[in-house]
C-alpha positions in Angstrom: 0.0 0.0 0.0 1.3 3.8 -1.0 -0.4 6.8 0.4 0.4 10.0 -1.7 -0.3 13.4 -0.1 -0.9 16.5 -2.7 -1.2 19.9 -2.2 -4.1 21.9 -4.5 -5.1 25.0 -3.3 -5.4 25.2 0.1 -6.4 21.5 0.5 -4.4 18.2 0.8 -5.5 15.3 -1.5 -4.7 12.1 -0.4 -4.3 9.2 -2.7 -4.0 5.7 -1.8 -2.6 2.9 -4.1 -3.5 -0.7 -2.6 -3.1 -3.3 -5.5 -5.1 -2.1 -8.7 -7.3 -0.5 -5.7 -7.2 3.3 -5.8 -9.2 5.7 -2.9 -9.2 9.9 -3.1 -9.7 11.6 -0.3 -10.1 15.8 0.2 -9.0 17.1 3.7 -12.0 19.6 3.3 -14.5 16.8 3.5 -12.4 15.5 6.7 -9.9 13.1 4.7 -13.0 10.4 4.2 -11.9 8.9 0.8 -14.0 7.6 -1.7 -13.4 5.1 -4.7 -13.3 6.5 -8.4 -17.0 4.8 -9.0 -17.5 7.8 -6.0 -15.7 10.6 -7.4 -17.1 13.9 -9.2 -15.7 14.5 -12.8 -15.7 17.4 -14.2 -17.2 17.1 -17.7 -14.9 19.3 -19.9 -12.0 17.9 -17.9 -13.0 14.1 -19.7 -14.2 15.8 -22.7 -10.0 17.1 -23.0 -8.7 14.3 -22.1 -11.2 12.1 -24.3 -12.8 14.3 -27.1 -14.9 10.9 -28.1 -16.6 11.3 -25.3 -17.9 14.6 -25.5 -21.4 13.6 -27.1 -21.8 10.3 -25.0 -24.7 10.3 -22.8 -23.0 8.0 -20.2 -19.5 10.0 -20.4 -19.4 9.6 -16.6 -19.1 5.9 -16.6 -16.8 5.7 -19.4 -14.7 7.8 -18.0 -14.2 5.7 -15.1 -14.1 2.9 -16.8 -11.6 4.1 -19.0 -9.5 4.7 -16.0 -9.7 2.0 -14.4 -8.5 -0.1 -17.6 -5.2 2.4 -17.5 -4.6 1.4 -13.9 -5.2 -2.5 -14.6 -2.3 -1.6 -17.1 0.4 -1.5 -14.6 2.1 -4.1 -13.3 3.2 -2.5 -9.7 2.1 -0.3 -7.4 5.2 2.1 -8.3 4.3 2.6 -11.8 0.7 3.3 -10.3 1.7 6.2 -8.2 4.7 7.0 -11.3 1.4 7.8 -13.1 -1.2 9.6 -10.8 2.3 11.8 -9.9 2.5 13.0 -13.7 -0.7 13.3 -14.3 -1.9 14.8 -11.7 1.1 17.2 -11.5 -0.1 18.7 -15.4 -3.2 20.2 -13.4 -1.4 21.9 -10.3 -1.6 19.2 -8.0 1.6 19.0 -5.9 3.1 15.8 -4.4 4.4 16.4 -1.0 4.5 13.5 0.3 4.9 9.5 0.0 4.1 6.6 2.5 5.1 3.3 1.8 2.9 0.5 3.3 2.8 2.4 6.9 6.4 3.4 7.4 7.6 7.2 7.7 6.1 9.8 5.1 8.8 10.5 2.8 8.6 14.3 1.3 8.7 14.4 -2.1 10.3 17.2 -4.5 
C-alpha cells in the first residue's frame, strides 16, 4: 500500500494505491476517501482528455471505466503512483508527500 499526499489550493489530497485498488480523499471533507466509482468529474475535464466522449450520454461511466482499464495496465504499485504523480502534476496538483505500506512519510520534491 502507498499513500500520496498532494497539495491543490489550500487542501491536501490524499491518494491511496493498494493493488489495482485506488481511494481519493479531500482534507475539506475531513480526509474520508471515496473510490473512483464515487468521485465527481468534471465534464470538460473528460471531454479534453477524451474528445470521443464529449457527445456520450454516459461520459461519466466511461470515464471511469476508461481509468480503471489504465490502472489495470500497470504491473506495480510504483508505476501506479509513477502515473497519478505525472498526471496529476499537469493540473497543479503538488506531491508532498509518499508513504510506503505504513512506514515514515517520505517528502517528495
Amino acid at each position: 500500500m502507498i499513500q500520496i499526499i498532494f497539495g491543490f489550493a489550500n487542501d491536501k489530497v490524499i491518494i491511496i494505491v493498494d493493488g489495482n485498488n485506488i481511494r481519493f480523499g479531500n482534507t475539506s471533507f475531513g480526509a474520508v476517501t471515496a473510490n473512483i466509482d464515487g468521485l465527481r468529474l468534471s465534464y470538460e475535464g473528460v471531454c479534453r482528455e477524451h474528445p470521443d466522449l464529449e457527445l456520450n450520454e454516459n461520459w461519466h461511466e466511461e470515464a471511469i471505466k476508461r481509468f480503471k482499464e489504465k490502472i489495470k495496465s500497470y504491473k506495480t504499485e510504483e508505476e501506479i503512483v509513477q502515473y497519478l504523480i505525472e498526471d496529476l502534476k499537469n493540473y497543479g496538483y503538488i506531491p508532498e508527500q509518499m508513504q510506503r505500506k505504513g512506514h515514515r512519510p517520505v517528502k517528495l520534491k
